[in-house]
N, C-alpha and C positions, 0 to 999 in steps of 0.2 A: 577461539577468537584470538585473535593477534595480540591484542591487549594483556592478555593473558598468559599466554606463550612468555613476552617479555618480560613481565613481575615474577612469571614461576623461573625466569633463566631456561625455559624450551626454546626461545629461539635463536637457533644455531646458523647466521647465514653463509658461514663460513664451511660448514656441512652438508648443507645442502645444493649449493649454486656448480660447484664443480663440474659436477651431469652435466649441464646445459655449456660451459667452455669447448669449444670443437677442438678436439686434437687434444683435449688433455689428461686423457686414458694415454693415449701414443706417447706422451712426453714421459706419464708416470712409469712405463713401460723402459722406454728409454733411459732414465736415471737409474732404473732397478739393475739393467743390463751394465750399466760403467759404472755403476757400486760391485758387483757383482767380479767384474773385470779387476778393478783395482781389489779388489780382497785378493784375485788370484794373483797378482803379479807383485805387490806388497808385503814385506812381511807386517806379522801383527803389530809393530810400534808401529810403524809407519800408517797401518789400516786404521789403527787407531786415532793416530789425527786427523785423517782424514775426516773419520766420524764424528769425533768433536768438531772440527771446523763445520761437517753437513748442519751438524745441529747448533750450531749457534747462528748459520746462517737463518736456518727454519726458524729458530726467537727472535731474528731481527725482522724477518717477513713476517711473523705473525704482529710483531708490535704496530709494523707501517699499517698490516693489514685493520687491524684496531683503530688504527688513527684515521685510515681512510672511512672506513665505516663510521667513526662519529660524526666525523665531519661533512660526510655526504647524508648522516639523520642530521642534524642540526641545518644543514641548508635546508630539509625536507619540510622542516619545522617552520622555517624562517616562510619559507615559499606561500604553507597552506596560513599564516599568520597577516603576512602579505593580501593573499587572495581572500582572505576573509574581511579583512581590513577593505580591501577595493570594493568588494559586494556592499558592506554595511556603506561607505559613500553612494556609490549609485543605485543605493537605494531610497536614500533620505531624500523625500520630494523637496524641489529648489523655490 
């Protein structure tokens, strides 16, 4: 159950949604290839910033990515609080 997943910390949606993005096997492929490129043409200091810059770019995406996901569950939350709220009205006979 979903409920469950989210208390034990199993749901990962950040793990699994990727699969379904078109074209972003191609892209990951593509970044592998001009990492790849710049090692050879780099020396090591220089690869080496490189690498730090990659990864601190990937902590700043991952943070947005955090922030988008709370805020797209929280609208989620807001939506079914709403619609539950309208059912309980147009149910109460007038």
């Amino acid at each position: 159950m979903m409920m469950e997943a989210i208390y034990s910390g199993n749901f990962r949606p950040s793990e699994t949604c990727v699969d379904d993005i078109p074209g972003s096997w191609d892209l990951g492929k593509e970044i592998g290839e001009l990492r790849d490129e710049l090692k050879r043409r780099l020396d090591t200091e220089d690869y080496l910033l490189v690498d730090q810059l990659t990864e601190k770019i990937f902590e700043q995406h991952s943070l947005e990515c955090q922030s988008h996901f709370c805020s797209g569950f929280a609208a989620g939350l807001l939506l079914i609080q709403e619609a539950q709220s309208l059912g309980e009205k147009l149910s109460i006979p007038q």
